[in-house]
C-alpha positions as CSV (number, residue, x, y, z in Angstrom):
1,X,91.2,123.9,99.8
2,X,91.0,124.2,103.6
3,X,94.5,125.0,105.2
4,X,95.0,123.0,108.3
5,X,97.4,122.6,110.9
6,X,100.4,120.0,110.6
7,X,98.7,117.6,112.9
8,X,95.6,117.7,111.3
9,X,97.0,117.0,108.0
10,X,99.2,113.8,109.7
11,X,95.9,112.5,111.0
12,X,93.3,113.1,107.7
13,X,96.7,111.3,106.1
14,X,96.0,108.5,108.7
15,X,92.9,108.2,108.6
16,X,93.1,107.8,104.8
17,X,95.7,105.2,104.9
18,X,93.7,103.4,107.5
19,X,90.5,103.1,105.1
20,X,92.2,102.7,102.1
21,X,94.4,99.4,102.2
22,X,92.9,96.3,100.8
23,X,96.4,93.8,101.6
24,X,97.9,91.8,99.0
25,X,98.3,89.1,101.0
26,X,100.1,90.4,103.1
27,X,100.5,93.0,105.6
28,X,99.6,96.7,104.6
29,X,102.4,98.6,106.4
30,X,102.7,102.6,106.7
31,X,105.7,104.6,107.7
32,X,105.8,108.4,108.1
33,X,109.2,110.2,106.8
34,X,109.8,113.4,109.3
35,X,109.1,116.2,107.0
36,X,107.8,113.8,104.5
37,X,105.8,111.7,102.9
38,X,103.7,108.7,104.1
39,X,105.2,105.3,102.5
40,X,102.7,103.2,101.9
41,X,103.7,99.3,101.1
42,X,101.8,96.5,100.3
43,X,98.7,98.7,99.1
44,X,96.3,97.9,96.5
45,X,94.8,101.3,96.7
46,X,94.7,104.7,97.7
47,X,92.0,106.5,98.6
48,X,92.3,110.1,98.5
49,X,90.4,112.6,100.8
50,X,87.7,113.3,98.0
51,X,86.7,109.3,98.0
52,X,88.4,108.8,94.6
53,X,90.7,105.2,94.6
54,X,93.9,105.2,93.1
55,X,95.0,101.9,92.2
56,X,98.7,101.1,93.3
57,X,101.0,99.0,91.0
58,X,104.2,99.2,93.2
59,X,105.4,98.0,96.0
60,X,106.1,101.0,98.0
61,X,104.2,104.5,97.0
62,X,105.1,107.8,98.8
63,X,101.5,109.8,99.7
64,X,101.9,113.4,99.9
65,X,101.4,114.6,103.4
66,X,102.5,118.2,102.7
67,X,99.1,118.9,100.0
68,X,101.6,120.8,97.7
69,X,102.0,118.0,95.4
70,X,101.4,118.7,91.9
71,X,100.9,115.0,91.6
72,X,98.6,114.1,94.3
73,X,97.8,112.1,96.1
74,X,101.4,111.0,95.3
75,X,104.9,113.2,96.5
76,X,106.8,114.7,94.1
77,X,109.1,116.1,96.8
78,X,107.8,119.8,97.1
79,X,108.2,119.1,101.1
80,X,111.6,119.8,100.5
81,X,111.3,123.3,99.1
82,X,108.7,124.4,102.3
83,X,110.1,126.2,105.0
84,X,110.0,124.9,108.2
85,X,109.0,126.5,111.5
């Protein structure tokens, strides 16, 4: 794994997001949680930064931004436990 800044991660997170919605319908809308995750609603799909698609069956899915998720590509709230600078 390649360590990169925090602004490099928000952006590969971006770019991700930006490829991977297919809408359902609707609109595909992303909102970034300071210090956390990316929600992600209206989704059919993730695609993580390998090229692998996750299909989504919920409305709203959190997308690990921090890359210490054990359950990646999703959060499972180890942003909370990182020190900040």
């Amino acid at each position: 794994m390649t360590l990169r800044s925090t602004d490099e991660q928000e952006n590969a997170v971006a770019d991700r997001a930006a490829r991977s919605h297919r809408e359902r319908g609707g609109e595909t809308r992303l909102q970034e949680c300071p210090g956390g995750p990316l929600l992600v609603r209206g989704a059919e799909t993730w695609t993580d930064e390998d090229g692998v698609e996750h299909p989504i069956t919920r409305p709203v899915v959190a997308v690990c931004r921090c890359d210490k998720s054990q359950r990646q590509p999703w959060c499972d709230g180890t942003h909370k436990f990182i020190p900040t600078t």
